[in-house]
C-alpha positions as CSV (number, residue, x, y, z in Angstrom):
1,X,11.2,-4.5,-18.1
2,X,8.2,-4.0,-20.7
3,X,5.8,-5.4,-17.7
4,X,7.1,-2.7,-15.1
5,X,6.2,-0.2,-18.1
6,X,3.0,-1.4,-18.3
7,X,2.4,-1.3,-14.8
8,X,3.2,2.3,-14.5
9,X,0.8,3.1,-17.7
10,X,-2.0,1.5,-16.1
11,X,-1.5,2.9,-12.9
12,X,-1.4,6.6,-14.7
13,X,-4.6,5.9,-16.4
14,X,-6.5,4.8,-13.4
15,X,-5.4,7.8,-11.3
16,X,-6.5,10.0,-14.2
17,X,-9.9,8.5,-14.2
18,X,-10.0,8.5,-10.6
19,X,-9.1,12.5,-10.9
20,X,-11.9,13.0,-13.1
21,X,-15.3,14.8,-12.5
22,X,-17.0,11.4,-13.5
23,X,-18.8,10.2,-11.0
24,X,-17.9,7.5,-8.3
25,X,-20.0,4.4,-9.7
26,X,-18.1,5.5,-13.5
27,X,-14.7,5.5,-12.2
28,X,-15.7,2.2,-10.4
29,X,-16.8,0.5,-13.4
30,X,-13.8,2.0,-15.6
31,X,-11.1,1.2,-13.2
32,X,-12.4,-2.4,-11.9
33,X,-12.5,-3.3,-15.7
34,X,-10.7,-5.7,-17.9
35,X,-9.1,-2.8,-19.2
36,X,-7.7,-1.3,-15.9
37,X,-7.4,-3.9,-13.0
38,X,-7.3,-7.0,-14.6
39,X,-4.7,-5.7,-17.0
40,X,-2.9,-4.7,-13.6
41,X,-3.1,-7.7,-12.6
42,X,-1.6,-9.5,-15.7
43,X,1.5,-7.7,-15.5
44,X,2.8,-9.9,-12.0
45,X,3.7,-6.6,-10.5
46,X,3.2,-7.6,-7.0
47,X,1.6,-4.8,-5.2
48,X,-1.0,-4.6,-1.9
49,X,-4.0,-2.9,-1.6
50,X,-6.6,-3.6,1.3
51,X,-10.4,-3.6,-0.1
52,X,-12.1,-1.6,2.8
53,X,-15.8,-3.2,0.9
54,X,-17.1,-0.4,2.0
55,X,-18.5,2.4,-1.5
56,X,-17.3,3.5,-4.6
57,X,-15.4,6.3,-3.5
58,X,-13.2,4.0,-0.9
59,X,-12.8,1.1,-3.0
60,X,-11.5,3.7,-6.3
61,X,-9.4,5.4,-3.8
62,X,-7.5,2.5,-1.9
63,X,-7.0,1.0,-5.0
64,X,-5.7,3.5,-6.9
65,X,-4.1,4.5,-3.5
66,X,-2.1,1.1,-3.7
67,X,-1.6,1.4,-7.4
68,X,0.2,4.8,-8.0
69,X,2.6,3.9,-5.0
70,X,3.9,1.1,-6.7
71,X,4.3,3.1,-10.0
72,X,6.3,5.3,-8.4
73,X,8.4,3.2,-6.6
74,X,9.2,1.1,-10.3
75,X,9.9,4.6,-11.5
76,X,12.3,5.4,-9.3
77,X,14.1,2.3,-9.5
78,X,14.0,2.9,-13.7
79,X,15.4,6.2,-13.1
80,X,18.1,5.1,-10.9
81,X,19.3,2.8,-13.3
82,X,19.2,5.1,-16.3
């Protein structure tokens, strides 16, 4: 349960940085960071996202995109079971 948790902490703080008036190449770095992605990653919350390799802007967005789904699909099924 503590990885699902995670999961949906993670996802919060990238779409909060993605939300932010920071520019597109910040919210790149911050988001594809040890500290965001790879600590998505780590939890083994299965989740898919297409990379459109295309800019900043596209790649933030799809990913966070993919991300916050996810979260709120865990968060339902935590609050279901409540």
């Amino acid at each position: 349960m503590e990885r699902f948790k995670k999961f949906i902490e993670l996802a919060d703080r990238a779409v909060a940085i993605s939300e932010s008036d920071a520019s597109w190449e910040t919210k790149y770095d911050m988001i594809f960071s040890p500290e965001i992605s790879r600590a998505i990653y780590e939890t083994n919350v299965d989740f898919d996202w297409c990379d459109p390799d295309a800019d900043y802007v596209d790649d933030v967005l799809a990913f966070v995109f993919a991300v916050k789904a996810k979260a709120d699909d865990i968060r339902l099924a935590l609050t279901s079971n409540s």
